[in-house]
C-alpha positions in Angstrom: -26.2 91.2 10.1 -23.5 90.3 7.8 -21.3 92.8 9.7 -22.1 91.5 12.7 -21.0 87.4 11.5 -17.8 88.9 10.2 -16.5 90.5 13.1 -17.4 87.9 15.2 -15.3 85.8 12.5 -12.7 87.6 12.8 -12.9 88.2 16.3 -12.6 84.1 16.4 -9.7 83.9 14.4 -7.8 86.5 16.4 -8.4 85.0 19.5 -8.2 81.4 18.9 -4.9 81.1 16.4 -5.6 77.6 14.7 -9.0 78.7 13.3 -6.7 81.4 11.2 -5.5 78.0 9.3 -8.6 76.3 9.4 -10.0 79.6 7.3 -6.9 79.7 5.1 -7.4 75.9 4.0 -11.5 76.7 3.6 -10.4 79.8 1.3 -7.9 77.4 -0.6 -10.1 74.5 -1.2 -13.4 76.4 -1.1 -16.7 76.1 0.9 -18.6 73.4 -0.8 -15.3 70.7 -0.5 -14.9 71.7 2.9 -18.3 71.0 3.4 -18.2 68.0 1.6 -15.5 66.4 3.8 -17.3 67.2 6.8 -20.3 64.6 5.2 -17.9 62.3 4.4 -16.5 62.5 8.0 -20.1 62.6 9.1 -21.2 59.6 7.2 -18.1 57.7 9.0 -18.9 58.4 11.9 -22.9 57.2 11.3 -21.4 53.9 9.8 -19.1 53.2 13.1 -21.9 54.0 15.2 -24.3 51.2 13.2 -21.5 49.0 13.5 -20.6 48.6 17.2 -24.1 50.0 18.7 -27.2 49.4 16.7 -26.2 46.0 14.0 -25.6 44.1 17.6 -29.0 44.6 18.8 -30.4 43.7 15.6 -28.3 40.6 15.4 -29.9 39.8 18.9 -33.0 40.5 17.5 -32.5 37.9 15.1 -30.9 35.7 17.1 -34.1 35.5 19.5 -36.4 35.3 16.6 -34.3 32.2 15.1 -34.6 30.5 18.4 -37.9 30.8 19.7 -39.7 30.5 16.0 -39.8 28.4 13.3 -36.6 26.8 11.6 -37.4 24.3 8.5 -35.6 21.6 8.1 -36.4 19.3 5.1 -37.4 16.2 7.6 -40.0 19.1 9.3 -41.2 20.2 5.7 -42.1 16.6 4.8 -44.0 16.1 7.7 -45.9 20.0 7.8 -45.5 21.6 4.2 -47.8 23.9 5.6 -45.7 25.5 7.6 -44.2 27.0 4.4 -46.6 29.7 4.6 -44.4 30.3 7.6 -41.1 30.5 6.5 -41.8 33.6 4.0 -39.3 36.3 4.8 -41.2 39.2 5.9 -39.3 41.9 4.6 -40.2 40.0 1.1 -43.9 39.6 2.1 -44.0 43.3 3.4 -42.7 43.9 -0.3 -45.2 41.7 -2.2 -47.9 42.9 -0.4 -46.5 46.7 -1.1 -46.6 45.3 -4.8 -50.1 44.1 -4.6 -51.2 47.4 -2.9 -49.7 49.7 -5.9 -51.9 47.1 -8.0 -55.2 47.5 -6.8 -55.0 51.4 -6.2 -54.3 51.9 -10.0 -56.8 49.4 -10.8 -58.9 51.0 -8.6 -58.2 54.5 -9.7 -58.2 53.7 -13.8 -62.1 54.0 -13.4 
């Protein structure tokens, strides 16, 4: 198998010139930073992506959720304070209650 990947290596580097420094600057630098700067490239790439395609949706996200729920105000918290309850963050609730769950199973499991 190996005999086969090498020749067709080499069979790539002879017929397309600029792989020939492509495998000169891997032999120099060596495999694993080669492949290293391909993640960092990589990770780029993932980060421009979340940038212009997939942080505007969730900022529309939030944008509808700000408008069509519940925004305090301090007049609207003297008049309900129990719609405190509502104004929890859920990724912080989510958390707490991830907390509380831990809790109870090692509670549950010390027995």
């Amino acid at each position: 198998m190996w005999k086969y990947l090498t020749a067709f290596f080499v069979l790539l580097i002879i017929l397309n010139p600029e792989m020939a420094q492509l495998a000169f600057f891997i032999d120099a630098v060596g495999l694993e930073m080669f492949l290293m700067l391909l993640e960092v490239q990589f990770i780029a790439i993932l980060g421009m992506f979340f940038n212009t395609k997939i942080k505007p949706i969730f900022s529309y996200i939030i944008n509808l959720y700000s408008k069509h729920f519940l925004t305090l105000s301090w007049k609207n918290i003297k008049e309900h304070p129990e719609n405190l309850m509502l104004a929890v963050p859920s990724p912080a609730a989510l958390m707490n209650m991830l907390v509380f769950l831990v809790a109870v199973g090692i509670l549950l499991n010390a027995h």
